[in-house]
N, C-alpha and C positions, 0 to 999 in steps of 0.2 A: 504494500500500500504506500509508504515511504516513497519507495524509488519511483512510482507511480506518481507520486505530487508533484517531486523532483525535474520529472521527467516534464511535468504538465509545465510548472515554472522555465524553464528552459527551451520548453517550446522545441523535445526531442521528438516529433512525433511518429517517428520509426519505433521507438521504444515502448511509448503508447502503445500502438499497435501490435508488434512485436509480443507485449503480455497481456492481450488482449485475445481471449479465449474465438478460434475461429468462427465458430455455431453463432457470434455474436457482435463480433468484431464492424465494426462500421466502413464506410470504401476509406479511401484517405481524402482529404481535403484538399481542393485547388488553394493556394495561399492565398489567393484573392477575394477568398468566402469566411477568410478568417476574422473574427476581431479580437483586437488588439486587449490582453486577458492582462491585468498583474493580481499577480498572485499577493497575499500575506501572513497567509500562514493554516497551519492544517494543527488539528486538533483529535485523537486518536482514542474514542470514546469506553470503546471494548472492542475486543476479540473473541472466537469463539470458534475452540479447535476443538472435536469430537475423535476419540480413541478411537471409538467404535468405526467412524468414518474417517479416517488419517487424510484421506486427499481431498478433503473440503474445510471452508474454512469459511467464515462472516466477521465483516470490520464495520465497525461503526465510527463517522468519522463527520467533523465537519469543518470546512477549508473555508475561510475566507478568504473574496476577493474581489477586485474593482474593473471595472468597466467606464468608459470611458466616463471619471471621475466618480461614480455610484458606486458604492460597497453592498457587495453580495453574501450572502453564507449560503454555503451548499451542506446541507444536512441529508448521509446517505447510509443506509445500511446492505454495503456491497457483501456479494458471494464470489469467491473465489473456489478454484478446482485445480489441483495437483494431478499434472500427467508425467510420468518419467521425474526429474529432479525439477520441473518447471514449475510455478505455480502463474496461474490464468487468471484475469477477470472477467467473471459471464455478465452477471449485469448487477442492476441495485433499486432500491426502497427508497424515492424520496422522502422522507420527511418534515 
């Protein structure tokens, strides 16, 4: 989830995608449909790893950030899914 903010901040979005589970994964974006995000900071609410299920996993989290001068918060509770050593984002829970 970390390297996921990181990744958003930095505006890697090969990496995005990259751990971006494919069954769910979005196309990539033309840059010229982007808008201009800053990020300020991400907030890591809980976790939630099941024994029973080892290659799944839910974070609950929320990142604030601005838009062109407007502060946002994104409150999400994402599902993540472990294949081989990888771990994937499938999708998430606004709240």
């Amino acid at each position: 989830m970390r390297s996921r903010y990181v990744a958003y901040t930095l505006e890697c979005e090969d990496y995005i995608l990259a751990t971006w589970h494919p069954s769910t994964r979005p196309a990539p974006q033309d840059a010229a449909d982007k808008v201009k995000t800053k990020w300020l900071g991400l907030e890591v609410k809980r976790h939630e790893y099941n024994l029973q299920e080892p290659d799944r996993a839910v974070v609950e989290f929320v990142a604030r950030y601005k838009v062109g001068g407007r502060a946002y918060r994104l409150h999400e509770v994402s599902r993540f899914v472990r294949e081989g050593e990888q771990w994937f984002y499938v999708d998430g829970d606004i709240r």
